[in-house]
C-alpha positions as CSV (number, residue, x, y, z in Angstrom):
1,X,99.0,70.2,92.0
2,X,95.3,69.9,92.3
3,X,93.0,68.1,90.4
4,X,90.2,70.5,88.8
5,X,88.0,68.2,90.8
6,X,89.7,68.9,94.0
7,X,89.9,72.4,93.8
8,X,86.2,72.5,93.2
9,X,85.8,70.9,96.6
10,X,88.3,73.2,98.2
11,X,86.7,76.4,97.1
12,X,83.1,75.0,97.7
13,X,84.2,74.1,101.4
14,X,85.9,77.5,101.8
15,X,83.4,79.3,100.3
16,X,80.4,78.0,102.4
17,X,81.9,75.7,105.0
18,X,81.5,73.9,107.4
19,X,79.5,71.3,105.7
20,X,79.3,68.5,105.8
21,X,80.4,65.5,103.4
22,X,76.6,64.9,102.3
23,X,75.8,68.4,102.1
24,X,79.3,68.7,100.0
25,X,78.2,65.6,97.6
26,X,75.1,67.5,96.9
27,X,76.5,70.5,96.4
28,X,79.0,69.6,93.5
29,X,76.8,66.1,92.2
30,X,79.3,63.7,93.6
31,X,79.1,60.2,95.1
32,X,79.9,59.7,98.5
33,X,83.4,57.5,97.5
34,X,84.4,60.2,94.6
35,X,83.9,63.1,97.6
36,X,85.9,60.7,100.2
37,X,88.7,59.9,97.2
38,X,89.1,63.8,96.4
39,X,88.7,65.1,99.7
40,X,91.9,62.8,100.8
41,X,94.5,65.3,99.9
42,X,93.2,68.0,101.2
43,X,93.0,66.5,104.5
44,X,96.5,65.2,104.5
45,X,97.6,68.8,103.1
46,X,96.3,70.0,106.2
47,X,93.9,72.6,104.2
48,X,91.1,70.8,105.5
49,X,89.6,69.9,108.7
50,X,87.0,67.4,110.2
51,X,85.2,69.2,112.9
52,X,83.8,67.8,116.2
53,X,80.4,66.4,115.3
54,X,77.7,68.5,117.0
55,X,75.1,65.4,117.8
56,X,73.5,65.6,114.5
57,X,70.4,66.9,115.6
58,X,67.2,65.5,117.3
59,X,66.2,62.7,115.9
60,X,69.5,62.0,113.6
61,X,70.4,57.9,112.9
62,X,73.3,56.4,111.8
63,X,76.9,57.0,111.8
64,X,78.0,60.7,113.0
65,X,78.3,63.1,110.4
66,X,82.1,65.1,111.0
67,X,81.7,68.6,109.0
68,X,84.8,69.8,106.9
69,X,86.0,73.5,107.3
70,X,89.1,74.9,106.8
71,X,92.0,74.1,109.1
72,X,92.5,77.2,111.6
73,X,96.2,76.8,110.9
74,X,95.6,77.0,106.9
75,X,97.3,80.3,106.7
76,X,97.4,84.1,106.4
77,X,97.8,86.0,103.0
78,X,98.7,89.7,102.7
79,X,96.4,91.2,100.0
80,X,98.0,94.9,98.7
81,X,96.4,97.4,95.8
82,X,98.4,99.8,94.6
83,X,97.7,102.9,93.2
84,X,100.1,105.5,91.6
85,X,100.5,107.3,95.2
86,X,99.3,105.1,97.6
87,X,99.7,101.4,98.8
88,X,96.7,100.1,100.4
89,X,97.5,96.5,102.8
90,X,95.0,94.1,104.6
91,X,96.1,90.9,106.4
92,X,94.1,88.1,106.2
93,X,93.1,84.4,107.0
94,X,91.8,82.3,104.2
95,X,88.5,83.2,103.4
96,X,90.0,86.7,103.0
97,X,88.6,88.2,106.4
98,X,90.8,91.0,107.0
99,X,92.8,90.5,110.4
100,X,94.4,93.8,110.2
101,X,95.1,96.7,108.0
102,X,97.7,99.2,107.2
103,X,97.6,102.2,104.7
104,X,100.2,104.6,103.2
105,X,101.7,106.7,100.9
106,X,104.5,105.7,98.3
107,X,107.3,108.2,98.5
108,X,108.7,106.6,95.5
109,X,107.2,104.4,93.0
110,X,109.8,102.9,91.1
111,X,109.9,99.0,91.1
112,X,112.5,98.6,93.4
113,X,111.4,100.6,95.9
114,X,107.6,99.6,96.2
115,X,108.8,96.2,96.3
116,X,110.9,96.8,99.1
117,X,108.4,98.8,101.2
118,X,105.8,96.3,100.6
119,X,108.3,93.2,101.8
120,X,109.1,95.2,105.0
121,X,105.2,95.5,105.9
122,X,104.9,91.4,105.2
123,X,107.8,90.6,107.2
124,X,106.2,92.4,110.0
125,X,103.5,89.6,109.8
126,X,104.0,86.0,111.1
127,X,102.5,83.0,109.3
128,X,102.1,84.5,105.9
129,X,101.3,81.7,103.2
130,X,100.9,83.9,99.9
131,X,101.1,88.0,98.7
132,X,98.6,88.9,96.4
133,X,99.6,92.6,94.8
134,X,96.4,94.1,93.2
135,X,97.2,97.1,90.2
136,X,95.6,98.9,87.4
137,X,97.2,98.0,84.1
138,X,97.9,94.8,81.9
139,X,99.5,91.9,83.9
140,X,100.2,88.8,82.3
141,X,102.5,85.7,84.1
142,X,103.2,88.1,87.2
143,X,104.7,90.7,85.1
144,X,103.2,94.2,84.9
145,X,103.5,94.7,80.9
146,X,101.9,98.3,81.6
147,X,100.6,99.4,84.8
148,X,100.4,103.4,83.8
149,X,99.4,105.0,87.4
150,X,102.9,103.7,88.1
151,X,104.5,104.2,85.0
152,X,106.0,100.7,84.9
153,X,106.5,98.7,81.7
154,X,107.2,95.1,81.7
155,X,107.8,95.0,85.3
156,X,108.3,91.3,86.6
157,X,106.9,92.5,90.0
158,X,105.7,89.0,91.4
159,X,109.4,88.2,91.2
160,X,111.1,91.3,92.4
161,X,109.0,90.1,96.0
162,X,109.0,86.7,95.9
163,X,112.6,87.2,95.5
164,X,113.0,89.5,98.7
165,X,110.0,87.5,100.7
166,X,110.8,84.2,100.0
167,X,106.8,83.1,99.8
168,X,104.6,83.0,96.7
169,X,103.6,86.2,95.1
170,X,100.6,86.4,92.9
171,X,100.1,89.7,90.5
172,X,96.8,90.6,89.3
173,X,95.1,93.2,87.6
174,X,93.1,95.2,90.2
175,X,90.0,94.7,88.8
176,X,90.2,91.4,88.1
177,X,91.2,90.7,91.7
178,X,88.3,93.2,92.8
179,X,85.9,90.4,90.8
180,X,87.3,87.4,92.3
181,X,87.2,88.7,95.6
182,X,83.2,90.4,95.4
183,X,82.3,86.8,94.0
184,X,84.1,84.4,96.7
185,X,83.8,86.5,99.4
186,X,82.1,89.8,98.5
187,X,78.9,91.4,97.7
188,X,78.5,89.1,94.9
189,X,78.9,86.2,97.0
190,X,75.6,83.9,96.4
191,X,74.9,85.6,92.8
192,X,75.7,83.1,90.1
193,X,76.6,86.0,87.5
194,X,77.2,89.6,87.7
195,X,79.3,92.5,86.6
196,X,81.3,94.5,88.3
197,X,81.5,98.5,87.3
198,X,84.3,100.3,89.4
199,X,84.0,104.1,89.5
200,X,87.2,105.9,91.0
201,X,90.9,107.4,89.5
202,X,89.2,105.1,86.2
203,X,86.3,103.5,85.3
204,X,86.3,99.4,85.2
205,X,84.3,96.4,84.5
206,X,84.5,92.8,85.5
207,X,82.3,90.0,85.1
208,X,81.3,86.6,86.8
209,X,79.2,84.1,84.3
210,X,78.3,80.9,85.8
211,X,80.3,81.0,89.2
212,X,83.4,82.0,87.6
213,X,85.4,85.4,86.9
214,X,86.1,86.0,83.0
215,X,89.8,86.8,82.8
216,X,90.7,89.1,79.7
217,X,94.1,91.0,78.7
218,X,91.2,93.7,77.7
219,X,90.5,94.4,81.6
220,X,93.4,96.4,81.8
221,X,92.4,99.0,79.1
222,X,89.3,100.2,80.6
223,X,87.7,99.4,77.9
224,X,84.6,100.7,78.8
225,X,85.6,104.1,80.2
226,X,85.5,105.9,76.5
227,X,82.0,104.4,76.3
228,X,79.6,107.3,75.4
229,X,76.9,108.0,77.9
230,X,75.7,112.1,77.4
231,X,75.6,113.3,74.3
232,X,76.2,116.7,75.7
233,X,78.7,115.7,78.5
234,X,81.9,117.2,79.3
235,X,85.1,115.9,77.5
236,X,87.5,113.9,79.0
237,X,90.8,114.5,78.6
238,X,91.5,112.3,75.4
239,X,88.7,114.7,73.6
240,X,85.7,112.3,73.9
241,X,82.5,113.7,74.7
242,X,80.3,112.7,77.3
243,X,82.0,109.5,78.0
244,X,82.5,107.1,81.5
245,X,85.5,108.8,82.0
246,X,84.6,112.5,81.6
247,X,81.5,111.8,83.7
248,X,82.2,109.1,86.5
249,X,86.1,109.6,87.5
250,X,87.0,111.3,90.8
251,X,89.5,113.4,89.0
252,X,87.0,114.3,86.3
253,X,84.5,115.5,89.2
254,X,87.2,117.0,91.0
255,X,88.5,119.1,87.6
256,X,85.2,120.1,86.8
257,X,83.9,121.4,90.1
258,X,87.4,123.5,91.0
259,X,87.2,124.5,87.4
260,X,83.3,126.5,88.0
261,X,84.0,127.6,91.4
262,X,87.7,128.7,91.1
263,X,89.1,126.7,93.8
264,X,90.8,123.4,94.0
265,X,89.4,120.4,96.2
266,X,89.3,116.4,95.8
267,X,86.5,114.2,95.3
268,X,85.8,114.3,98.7
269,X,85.2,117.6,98.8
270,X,82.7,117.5,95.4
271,X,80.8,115.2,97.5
272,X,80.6,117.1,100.7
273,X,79.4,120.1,98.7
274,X,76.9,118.2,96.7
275,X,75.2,116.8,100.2
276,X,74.9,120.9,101.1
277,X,73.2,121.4,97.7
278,X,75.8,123.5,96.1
279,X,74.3,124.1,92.8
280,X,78.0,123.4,90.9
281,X,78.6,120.5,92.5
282,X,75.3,119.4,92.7
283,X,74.7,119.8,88.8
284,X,78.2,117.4,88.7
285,X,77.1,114.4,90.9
286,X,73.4,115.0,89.2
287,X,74.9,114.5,85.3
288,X,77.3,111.3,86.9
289,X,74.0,109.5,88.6
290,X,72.3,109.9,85.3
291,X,75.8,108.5,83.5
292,X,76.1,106.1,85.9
293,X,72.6,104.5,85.4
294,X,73.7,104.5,81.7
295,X,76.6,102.5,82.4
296,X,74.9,100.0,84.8
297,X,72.4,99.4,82.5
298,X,74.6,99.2,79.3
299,X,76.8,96.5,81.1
300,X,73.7,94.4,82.1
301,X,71.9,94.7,78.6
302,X,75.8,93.4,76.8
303,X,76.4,90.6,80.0
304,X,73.3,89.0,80.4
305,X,73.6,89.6,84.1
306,X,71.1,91.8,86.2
307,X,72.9,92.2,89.2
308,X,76.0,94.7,89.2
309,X,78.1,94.9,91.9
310,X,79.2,98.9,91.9
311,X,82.5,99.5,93.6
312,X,85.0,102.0,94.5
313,X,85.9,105.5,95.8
314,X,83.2,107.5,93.9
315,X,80.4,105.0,94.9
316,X,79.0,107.9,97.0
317,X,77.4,108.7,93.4
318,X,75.0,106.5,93.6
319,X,74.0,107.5,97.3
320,X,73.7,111.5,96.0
321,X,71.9,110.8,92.8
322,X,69.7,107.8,93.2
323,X,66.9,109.2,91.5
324,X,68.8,109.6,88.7
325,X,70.7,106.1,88.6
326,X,67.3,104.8,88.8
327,X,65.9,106.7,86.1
328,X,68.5,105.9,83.9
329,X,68.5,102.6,84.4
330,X,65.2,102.3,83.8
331,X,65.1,104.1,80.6
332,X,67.7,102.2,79.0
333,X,67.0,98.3,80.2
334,X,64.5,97.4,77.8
335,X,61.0,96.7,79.1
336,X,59.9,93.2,80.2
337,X,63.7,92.1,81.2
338,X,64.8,91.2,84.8
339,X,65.0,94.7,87.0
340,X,68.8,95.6,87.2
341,X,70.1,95.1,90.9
342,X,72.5,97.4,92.0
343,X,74.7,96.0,94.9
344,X,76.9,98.6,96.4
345,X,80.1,97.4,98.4
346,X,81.1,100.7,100.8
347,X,84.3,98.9,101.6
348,X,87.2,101.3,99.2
349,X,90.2,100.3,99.0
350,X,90.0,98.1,101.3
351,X,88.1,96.0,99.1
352,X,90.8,96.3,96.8
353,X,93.0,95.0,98.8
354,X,91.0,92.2,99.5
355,X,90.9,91.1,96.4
356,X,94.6,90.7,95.8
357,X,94.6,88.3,99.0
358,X,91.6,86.4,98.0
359,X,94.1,86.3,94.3
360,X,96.8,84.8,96.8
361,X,94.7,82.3,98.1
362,X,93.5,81.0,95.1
363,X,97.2,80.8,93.7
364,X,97.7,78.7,97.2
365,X,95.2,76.6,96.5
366,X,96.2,75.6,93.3
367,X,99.9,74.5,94.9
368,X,98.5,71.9,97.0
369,X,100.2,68.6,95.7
370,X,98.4,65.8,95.7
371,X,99.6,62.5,97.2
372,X,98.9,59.8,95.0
């Protein structure tokens, strides 16, 4: 396996490759013969790669510098999310570009049978390194203790495919996964620290400090989604008043507009009708911008972190309501702190996905023997 030390010069070199080896020992405060020493495996891995040297520049002197990027035959990693209906696939190489990807419903959800469908759809795909399967719930050791969309308990799920595939499997909670992915490769990408709020079926946080994604059993329990926001918000379905869920949940939009106008729709529709001006729907995506600033501003006042990276299918929110994210958001970050930036990845569930391949290739990564 890979030294700590190591894997910091893999993911640097991933994550902002080429460079090259001087660029690389400034980058991570190492001498040049600790960077050639760690960077030794990884060559004769094959993960890395010394590039043609491009002439140095006008003007360079001495000995040719040889950038390091990742080898073009490093690998490609399926990334899936699952949600209780649907199973959402990217393919991808290793910096978790998607190559291709493939969306459908699941006609049954049991265990077996996702596991199944999902090894068909990788098996359709040559070269694949690593799975990475993405799901709301508590996951612990590639087990789902309690993934309740899909109403499995203590599912060992990375097994169940690795079993059928034959190839690593890596199981993550989706939100988790979501983080990691915005902060290698995502939105985040560049931002030392930031928190993630996901708005969709649930409401979710996750949170980079320092470069790295704080893993937690208490991301599975949407712990902030009973977090009071209106006082005199609707109730979500647990009796609470006012809270991220009641406010900031498609279904929650969904119940509340079909409930005042007497006809059922999806979140799509809310949307749709809120861009027309329809005053029910309107008065909906008005009171979940206001929540919404709330909940930005809450989660950068308890991190630390003034950038939030807002994801997931009700991000359209933030598009309808602006004004009233920003006034929010101004009314509850206290004066004199750093403005609250509000970074919006579009992507859906593609992004999702994403993240449970950018899960697979970390697990990859950390397989890489070493050879001394």
């Amino acid at each position: 396996m890979l030294t700590d030390s190591e894997a910091a010069v893999a993911r640097e070199v991933l994550i902002h490759g080429p460079l090259s080896r001087s660029a690389l020992a400034t980058r991570l405060h190492l001498s040049p013969a600790s960077l050639t020493r760690l960077t030794r495996p990884l060559l004769d891995a094959g993960l890395l790669v010394e590039r043609d040297d491009d002439g140095g520049g006008p003007g360079s002197v001495g000995r040719p510098s040889r950038p390091l990027d990742l080898s073009p035959t490093a690998g490609t990693f399926v990334g899936v999310k699952l949600t209780g209906e649907r199973l959402y696939l990217v393919t991808t190489d290793m910096r978790a570009q998607v190559i291709a990807a493939h969306e459908s419903a699941l006609a049954d959800t049991s265990p077996d049978a996702v596991a199944t469908t999902i090894a068909g759809l990788v098996e359709a795909v040559s070269g694949v390194r690593g799975v990475g399967v993405a799901l709301g719930g508590h996951v612990q050791g590639g087990v789902a203790l309690d993934a309740p969309f899909l109403e499995w308990r203590n599912v060992p799920f990375a097994e169940m495919l690795a079993e059928r595939l034959g190839i690593p499997v890596a199981l993550e909670n989706d939100v988790v996964a979501l983080t990691d992915a915005e902060r290698w490769f995502g939105v985040g990408r560049g931002i030392p620290g930031f928190a993630v709020v996901t708005i969709g079926a649930g409401v979710g946080l996750g949170l980079v400090v320092e470069g790295r994604t704080v893993r937690s059993p208490d991301a599975a329990h949407g712990t902030v989604g009973h977090l009071p926001l209106l006082a005199d918000g609707p109730t979500c379905p647990q009796g609470h008043r006012g809270c991220a869920d009641a406010l900031l949940t498609t279904g929650a939009l969904t119940a509340r507009v079909s409930r005042d106008l007497g006809r059922t729709g999806g979140a799509d529709d809310v949307f749709s009708l809120a861009r027309d001006g329809e005053p029910t729907a309107r008065a909906a995506i008005d009171d979940a911008g206001e929540a919404l600033g709330i909940l930005c501003a809450l989660a950068a006042n308890l991190s630390l972190q003034a950038d939030i990276v807002l994801a997931g299918e009700a991000t359209a929110i933030v598009d309808l309501a602006r004004d009233r994210v920003d006034e929010a958001l101004a009314r509850v970050r206290p004066g004199g702190s750093t403005p609250v930036r509000v970074h919006v990845d579009r992507a859906g569930f593609s992004a999702w996905a994403r993240g449970a391949a950018a899960v697979a290739i970390q697990a990859e990564m950390g397989r890489i023997p070493q050879t001394r």
